[in-house]
N, CA, C, O and CB atoms as a CASP TS submission, in Angstrom:
PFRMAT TS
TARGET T0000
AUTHOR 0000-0000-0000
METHOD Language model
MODEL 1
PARENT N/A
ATOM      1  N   UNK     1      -2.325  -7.418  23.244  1.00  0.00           N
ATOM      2  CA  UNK     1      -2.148  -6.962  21.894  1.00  0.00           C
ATOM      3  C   UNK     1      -2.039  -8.161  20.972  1.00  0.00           C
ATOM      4  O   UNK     1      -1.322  -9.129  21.223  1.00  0.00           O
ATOM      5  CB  UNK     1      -0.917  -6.063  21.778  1.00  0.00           C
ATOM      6  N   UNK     2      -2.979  -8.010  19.623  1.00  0.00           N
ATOM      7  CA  UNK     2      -2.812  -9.209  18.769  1.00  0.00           C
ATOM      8  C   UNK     2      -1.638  -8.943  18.163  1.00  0.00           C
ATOM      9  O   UNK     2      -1.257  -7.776  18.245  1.00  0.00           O
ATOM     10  CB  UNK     2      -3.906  -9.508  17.765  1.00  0.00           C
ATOM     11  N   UNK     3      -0.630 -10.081  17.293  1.00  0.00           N
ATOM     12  CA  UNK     3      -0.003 -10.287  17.009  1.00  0.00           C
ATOM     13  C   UNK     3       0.227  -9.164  15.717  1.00  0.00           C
ATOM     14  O   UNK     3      -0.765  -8.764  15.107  1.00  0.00           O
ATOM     15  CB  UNK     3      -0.113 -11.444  17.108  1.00  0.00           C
ATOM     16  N   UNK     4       1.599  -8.689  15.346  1.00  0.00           N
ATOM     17  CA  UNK     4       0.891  -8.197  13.927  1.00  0.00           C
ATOM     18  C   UNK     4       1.885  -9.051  13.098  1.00  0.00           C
ATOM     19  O   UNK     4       2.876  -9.715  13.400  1.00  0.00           O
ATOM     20  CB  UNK     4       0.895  -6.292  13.501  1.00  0.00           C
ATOM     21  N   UNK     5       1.010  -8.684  11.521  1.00  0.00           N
ATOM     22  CA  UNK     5       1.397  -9.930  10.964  1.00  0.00           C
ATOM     23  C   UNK     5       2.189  -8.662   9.687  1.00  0.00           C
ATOM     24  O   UNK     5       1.641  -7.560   9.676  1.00  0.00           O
ATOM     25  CB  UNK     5      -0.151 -11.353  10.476  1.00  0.00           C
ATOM     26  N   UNK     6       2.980  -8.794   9.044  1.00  0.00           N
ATOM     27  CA  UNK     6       3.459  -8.178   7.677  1.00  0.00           C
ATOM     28  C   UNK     6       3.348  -8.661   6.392  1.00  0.00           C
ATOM     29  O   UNK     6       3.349  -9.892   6.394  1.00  0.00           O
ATOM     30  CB  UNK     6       4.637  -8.013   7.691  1.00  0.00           C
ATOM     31  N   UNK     7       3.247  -8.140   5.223  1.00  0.00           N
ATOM     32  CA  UNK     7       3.863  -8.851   4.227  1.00  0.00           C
ATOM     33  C   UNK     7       4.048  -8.023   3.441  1.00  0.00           C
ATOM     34  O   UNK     7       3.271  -7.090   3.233  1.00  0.00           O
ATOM     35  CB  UNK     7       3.307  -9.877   3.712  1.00  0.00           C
ATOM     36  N   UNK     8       5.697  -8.319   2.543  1.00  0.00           N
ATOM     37  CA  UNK     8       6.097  -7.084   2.067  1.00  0.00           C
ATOM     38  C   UNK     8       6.002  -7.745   0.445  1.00  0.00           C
ATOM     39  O   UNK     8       6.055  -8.950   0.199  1.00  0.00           O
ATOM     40  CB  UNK     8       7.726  -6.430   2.759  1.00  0.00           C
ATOM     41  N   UNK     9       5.809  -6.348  -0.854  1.00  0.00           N
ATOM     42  CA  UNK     9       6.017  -6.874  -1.866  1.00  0.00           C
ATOM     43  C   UNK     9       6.802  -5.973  -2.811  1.00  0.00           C
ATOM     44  O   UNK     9       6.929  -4.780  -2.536  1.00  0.00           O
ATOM     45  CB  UNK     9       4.888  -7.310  -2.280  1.00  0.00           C
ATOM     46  N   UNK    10       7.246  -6.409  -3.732  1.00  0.00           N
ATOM     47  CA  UNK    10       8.479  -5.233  -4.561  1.00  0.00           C
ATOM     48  C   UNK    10       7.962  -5.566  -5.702  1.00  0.00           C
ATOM     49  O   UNK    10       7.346  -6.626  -5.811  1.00  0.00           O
ATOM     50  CB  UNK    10      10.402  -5.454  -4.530  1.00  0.00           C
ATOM     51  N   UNK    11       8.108  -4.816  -6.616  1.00  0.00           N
ATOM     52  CA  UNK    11       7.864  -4.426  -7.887  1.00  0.00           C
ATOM     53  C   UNK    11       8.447  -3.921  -8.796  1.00  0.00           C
ATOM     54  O   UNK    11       8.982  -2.966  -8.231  1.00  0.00           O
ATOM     55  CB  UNK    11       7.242  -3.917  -7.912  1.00  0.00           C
ATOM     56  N   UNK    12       8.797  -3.864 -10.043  1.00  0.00           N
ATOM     57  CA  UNK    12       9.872  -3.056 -11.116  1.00  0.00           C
ATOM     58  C   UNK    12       9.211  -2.343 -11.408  1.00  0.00           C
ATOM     59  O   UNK    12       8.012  -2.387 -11.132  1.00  0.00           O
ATOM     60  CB  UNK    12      10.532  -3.580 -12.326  1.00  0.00           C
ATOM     61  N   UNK    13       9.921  -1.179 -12.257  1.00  0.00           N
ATOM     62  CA  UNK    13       9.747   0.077 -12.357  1.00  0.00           C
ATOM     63  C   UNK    13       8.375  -0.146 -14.049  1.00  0.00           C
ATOM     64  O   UNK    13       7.773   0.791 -14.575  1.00  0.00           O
ATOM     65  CB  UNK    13      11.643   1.003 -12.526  1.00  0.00           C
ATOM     66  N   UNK    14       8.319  -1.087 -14.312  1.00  0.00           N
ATOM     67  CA  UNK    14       7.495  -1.438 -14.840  1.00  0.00           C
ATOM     68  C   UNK    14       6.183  -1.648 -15.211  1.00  0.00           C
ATOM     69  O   UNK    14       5.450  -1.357 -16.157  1.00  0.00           O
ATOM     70  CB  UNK    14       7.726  -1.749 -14.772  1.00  0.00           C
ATOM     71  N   UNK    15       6.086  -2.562 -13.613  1.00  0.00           N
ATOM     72  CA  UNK    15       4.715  -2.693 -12.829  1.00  0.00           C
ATOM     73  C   UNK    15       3.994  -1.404 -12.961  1.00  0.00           C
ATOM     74  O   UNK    15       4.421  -0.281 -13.230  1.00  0.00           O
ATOM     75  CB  UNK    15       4.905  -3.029 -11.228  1.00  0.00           C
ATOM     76  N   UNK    16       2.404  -1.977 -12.625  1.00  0.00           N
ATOM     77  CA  UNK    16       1.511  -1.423 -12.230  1.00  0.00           C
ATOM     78  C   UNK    16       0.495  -2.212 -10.839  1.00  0.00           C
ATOM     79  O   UNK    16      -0.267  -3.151 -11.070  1.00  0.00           O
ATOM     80  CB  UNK    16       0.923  -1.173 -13.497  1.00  0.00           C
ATOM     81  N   UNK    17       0.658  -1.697  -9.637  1.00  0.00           N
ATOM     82  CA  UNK    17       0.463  -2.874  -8.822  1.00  0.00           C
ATOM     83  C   UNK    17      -1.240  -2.586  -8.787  1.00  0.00           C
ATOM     84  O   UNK    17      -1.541  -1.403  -8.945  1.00  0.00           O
ATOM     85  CB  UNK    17       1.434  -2.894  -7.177  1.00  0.00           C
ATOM     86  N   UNK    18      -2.567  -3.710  -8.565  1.00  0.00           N
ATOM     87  CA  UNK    18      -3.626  -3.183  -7.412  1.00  0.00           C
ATOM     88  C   UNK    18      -3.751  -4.596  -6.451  1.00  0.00           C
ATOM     89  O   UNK    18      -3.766  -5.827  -6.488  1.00  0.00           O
ATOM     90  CB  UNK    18      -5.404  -2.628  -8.188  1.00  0.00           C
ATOM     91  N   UNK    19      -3.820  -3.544  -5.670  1.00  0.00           N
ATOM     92  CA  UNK    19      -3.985  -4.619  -4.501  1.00  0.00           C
ATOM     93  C   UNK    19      -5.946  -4.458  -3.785  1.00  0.00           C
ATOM     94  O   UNK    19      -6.404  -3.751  -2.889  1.00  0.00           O
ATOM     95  CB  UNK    19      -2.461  -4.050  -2.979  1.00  0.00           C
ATOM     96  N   UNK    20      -6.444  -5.225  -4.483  1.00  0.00           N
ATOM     97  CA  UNK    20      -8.110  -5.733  -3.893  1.00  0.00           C
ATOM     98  C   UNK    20      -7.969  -6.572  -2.833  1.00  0.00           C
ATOM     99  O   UNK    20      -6.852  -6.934  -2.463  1.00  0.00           O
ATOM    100  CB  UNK    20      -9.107  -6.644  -4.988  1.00  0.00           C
ATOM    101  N   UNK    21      -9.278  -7.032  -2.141  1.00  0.00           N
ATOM    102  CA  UNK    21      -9.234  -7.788  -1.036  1.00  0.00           C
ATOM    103  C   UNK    21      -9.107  -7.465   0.415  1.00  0.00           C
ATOM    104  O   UNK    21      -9.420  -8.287   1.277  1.00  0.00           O
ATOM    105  CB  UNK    21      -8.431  -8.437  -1.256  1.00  0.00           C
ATOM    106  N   UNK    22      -8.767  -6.578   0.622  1.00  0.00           N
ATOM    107  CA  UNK    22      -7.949  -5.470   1.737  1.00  0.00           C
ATOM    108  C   UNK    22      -8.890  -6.422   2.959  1.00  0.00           C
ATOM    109  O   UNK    22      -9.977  -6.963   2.754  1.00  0.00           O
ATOM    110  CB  UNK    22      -8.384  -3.132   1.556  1.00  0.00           C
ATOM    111  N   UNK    23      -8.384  -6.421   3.785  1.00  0.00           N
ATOM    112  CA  UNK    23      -9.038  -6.952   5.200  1.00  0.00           C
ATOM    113  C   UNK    23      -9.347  -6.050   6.301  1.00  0.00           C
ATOM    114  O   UNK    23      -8.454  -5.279   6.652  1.00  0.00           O
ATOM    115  CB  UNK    23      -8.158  -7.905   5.848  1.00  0.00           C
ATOM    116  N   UNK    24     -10.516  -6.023   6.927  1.00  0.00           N
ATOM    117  CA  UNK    24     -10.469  -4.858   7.927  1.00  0.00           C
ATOM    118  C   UNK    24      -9.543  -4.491   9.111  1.00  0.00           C
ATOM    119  O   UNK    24      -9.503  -5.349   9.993  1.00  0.00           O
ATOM    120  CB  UNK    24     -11.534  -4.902   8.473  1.00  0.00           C
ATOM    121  N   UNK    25      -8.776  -3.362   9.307  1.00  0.00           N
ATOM    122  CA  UNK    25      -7.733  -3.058  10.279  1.00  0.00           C
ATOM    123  C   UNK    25      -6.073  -3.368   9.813  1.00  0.00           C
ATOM    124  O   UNK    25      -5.030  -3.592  10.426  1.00  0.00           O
ATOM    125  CB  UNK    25      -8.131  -3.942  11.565  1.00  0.00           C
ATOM    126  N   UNK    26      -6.607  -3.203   7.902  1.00  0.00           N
ATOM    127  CA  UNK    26      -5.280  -3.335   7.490  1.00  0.00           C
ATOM    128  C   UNK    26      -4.480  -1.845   7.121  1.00  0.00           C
ATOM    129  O   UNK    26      -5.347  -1.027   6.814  1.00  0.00           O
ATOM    130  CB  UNK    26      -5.344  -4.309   6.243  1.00  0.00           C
ATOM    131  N   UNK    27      -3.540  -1.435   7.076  1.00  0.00           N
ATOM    132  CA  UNK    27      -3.019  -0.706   7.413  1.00  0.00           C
ATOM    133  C   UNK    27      -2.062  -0.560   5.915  1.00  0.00           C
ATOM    134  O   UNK    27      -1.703  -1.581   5.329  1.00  0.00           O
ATOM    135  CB  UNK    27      -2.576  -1.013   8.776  1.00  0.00           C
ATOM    136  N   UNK    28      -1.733   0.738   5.428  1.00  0.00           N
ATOM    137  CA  UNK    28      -0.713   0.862   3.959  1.00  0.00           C
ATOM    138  C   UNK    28       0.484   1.296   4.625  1.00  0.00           C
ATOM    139  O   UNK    28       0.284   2.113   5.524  1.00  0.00           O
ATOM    140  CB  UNK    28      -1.201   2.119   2.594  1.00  0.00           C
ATOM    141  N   UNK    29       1.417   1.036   4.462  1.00  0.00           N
ATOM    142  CA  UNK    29       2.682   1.446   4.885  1.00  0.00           C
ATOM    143  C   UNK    29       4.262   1.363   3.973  1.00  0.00           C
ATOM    144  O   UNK    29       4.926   0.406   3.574  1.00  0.00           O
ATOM    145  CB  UNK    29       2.743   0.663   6.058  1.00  0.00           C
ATOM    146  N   UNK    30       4.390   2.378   3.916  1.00  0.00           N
ATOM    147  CA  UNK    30       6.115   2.640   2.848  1.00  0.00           C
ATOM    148  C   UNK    30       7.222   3.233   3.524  1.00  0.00           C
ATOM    149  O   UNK    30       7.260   4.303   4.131  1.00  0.00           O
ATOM    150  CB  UNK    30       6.024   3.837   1.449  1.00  0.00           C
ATOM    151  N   UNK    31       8.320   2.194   3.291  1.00  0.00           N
ATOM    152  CA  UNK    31       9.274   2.059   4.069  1.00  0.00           C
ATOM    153  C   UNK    31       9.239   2.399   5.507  1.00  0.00           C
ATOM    154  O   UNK    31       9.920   3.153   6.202  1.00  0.00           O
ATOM    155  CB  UNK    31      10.103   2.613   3.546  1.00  0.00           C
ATOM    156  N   UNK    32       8.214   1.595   5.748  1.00  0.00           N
ATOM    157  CA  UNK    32       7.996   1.702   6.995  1.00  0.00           C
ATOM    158  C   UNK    32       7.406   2.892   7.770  1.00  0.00           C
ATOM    159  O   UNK    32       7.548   3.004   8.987  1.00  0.00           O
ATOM    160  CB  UNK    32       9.007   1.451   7.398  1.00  0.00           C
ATOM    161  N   UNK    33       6.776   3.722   7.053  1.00  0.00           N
ATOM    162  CA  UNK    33       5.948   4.783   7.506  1.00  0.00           C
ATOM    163  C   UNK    33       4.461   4.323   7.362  1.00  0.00           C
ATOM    164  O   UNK    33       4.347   3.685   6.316  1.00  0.00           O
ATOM    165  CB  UNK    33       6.248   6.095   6.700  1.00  0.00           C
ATOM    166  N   UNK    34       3.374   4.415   7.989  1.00  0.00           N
ATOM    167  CA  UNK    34       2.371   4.207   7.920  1.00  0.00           C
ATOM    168  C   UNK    34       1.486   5.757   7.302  1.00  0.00           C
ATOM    169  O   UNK    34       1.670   6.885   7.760  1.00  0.00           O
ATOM    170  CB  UNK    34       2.142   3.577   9.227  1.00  0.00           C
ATOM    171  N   UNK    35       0.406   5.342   6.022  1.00  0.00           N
ATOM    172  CA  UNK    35       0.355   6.307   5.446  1.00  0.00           C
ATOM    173  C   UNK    35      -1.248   5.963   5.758  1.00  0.00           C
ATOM    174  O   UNK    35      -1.572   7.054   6.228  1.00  0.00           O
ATOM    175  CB  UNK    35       1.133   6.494   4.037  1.00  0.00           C
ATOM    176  N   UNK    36      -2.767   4.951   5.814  1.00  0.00           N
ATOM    177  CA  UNK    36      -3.256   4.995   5.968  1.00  0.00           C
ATOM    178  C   UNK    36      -4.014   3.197   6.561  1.00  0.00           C
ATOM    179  O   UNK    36      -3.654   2.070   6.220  1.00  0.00           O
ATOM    180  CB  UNK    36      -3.300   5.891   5.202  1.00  0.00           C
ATOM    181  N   UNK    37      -5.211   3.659   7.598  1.00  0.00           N
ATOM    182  CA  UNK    37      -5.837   2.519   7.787  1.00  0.00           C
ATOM    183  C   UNK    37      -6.682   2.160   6.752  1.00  0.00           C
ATOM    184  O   UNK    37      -7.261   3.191   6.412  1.00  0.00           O
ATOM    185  CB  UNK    37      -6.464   2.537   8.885  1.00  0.00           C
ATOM    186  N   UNK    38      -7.169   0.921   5.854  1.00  0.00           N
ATOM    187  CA  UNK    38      -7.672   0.842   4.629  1.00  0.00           C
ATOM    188  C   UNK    38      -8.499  -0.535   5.632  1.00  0.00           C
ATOM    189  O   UNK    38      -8.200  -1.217   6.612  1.00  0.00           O
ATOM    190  CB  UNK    38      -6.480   0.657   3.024  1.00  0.00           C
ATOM    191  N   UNK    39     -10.081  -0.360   4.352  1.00  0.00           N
ATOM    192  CA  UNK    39     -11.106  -1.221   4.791  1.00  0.00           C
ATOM    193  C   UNK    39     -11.199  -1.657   4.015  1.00  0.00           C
ATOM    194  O   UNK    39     -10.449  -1.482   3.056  1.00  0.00           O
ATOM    195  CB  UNK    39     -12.139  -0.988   5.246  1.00  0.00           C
ATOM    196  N   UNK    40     -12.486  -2.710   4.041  1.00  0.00           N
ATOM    197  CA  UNK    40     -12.920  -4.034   2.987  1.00  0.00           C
ATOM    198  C   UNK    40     -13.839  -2.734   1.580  1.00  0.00           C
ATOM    199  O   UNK    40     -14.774  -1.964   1.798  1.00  0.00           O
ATOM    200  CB  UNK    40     -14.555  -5.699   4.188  1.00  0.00           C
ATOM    201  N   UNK    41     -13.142  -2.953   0.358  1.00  0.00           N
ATOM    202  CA  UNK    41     -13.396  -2.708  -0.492  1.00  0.00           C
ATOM    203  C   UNK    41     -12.177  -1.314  -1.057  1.00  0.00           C
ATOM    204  O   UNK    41     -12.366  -0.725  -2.122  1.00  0.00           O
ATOM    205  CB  UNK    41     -14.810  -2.635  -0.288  1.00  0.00           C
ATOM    206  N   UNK    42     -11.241  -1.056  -0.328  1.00  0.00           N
ATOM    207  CA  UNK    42     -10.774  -0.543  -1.060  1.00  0.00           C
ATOM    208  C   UNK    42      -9.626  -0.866  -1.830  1.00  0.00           C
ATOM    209  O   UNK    42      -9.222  -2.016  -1.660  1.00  0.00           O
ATOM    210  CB  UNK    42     -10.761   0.203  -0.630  1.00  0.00           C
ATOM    211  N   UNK    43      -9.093  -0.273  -2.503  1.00  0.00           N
ATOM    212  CA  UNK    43      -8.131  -0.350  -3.660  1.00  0.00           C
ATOM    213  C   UNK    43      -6.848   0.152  -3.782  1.00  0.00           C
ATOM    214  O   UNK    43      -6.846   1.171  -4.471  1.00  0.00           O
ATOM    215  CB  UNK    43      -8.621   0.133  -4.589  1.00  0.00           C
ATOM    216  N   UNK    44      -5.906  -0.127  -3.434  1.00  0.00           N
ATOM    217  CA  UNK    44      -4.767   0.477  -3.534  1.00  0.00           C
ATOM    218  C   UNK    44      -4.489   0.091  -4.873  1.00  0.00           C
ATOM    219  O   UNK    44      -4.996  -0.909  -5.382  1.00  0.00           O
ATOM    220  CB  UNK    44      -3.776   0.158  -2.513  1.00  0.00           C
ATOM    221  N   UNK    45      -3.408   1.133  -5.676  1.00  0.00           N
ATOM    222  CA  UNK    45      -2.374   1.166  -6.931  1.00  0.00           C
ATOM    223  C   UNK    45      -1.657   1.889  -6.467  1.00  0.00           C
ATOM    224  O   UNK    45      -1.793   2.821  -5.674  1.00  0.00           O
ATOM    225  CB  UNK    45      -2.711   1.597  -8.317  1.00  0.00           C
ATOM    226  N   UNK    46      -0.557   1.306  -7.147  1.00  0.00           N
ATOM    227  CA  UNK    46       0.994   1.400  -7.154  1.00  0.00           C
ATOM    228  C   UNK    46       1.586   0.961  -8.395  1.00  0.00           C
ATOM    229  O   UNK    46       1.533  -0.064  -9.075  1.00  0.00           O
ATOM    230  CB  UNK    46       1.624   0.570  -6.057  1.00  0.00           C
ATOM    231  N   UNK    47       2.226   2.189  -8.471  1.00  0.00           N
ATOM    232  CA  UNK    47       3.584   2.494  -9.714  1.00  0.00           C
ATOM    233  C   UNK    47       4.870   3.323  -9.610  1.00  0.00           C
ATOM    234  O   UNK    47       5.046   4.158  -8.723  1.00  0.00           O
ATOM    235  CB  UNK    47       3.042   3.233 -10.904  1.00  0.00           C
ATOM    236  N   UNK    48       6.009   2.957 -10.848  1.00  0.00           N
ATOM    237  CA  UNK    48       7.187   3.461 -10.433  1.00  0.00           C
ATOM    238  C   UNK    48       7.316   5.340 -10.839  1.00  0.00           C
ATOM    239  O   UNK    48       6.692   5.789 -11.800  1.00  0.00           O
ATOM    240  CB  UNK    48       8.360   2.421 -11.230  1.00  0.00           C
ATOM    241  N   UNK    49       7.962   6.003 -10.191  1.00  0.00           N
ATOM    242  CA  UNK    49       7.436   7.144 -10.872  1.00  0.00           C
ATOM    243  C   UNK    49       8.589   7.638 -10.289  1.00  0.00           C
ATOM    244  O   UNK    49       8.729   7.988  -9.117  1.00  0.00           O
ATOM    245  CB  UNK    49       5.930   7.803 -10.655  1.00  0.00           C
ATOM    246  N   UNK    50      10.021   7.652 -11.853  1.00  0.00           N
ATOM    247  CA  UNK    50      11.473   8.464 -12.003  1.00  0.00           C
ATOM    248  C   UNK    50      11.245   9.243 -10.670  1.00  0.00           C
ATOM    249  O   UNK    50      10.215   9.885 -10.461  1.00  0.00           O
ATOM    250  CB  UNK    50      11.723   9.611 -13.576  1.00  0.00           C
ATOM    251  N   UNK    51      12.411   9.129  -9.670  1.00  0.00           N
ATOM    252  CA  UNK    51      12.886  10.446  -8.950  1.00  0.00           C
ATOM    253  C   UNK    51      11.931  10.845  -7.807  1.00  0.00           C
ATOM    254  O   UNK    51      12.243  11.794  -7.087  1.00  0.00           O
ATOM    255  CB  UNK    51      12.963  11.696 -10.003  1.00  0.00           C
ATOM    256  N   UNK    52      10.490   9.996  -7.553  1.00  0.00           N
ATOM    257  CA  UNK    52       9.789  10.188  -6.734  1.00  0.00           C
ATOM    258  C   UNK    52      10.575  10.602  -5.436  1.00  0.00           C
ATOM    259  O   UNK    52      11.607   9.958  -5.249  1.00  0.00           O
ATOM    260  CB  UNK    52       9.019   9.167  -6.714  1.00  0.00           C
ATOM    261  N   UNK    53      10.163  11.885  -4.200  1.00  0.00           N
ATOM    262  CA  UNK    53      10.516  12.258  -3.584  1.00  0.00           C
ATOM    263  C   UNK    53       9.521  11.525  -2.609  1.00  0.00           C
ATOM    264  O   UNK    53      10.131  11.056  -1.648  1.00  0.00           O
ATOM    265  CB  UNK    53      10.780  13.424  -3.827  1.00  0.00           C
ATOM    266  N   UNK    54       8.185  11.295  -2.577  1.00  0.00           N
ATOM    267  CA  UNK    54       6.725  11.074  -1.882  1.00  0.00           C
ATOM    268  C   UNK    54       5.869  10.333  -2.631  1.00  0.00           C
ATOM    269  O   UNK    54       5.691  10.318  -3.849  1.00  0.00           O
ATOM    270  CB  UNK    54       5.963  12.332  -1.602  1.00  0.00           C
ATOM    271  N   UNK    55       5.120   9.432  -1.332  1.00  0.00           N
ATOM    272  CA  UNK    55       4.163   8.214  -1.907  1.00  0.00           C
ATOM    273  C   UNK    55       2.985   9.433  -1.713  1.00  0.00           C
ATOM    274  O   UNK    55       3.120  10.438  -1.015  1.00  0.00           O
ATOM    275  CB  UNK    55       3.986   6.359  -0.823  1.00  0.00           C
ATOM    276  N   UNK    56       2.327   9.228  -2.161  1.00  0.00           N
ATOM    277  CA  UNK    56       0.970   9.873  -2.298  1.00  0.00           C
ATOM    278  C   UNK    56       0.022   8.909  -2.164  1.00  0.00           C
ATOM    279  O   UNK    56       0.132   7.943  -2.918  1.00  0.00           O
ATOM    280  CB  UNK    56       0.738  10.579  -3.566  1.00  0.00           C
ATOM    281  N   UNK    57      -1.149   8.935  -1.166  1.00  0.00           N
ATOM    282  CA  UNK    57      -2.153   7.812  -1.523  1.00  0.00           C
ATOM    283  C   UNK    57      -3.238   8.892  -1.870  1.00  0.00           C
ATOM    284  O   UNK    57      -3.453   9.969  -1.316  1.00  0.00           O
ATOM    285  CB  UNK    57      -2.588   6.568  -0.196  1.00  0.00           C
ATOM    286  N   UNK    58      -3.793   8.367  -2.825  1.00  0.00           N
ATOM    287  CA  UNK    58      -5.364   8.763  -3.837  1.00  0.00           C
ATOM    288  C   UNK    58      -6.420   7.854  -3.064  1.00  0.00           C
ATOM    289  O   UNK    58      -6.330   6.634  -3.202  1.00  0.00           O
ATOM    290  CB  UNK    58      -5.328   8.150  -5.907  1.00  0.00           C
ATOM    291  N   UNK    59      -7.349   8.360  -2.310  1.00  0.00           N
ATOM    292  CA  UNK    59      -8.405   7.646  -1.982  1.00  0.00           C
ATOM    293  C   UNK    59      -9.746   8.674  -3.035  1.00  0.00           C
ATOM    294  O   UNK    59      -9.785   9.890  -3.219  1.00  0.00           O
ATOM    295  CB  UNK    59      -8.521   7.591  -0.037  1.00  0.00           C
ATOM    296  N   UNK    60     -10.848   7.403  -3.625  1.00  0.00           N
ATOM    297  CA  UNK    60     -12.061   7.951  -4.467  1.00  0.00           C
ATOM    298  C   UNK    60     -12.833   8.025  -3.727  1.00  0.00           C
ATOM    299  O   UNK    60     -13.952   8.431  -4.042  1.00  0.00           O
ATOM    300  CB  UNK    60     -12.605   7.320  -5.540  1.00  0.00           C
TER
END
């Protein structure tokens, strides 16, 4: 098994995050739940949203 590697990032309720670049066999994950495997070209965003119960990922 290859190594796995992490990197975590935080944001204020402010932000509007996108994250481009994505590498193949990279993986989205919140608080430690894994929500999807993501490939070369896609796009994650992220924002704060009062009282959120659930991350939702939007794939186009």
């Amino acid at each position: 098994m290859e190594p796995i590697i992490t990197k975590t990032a935080s944001f204020r309720e402010v932000d509007n995050v996108f994250v481009t670049g994505i590498r193949e066999g990279a993986c989205l994950n919140t608080d430690g739940n894994p929500l999807a495997l993501l490939a070369p070209g896609d796009e994650v965003r992220m924002c704060y949203i009062p009282a959120a119960r659930v991350v939702k990922l939007l794939k186009e």
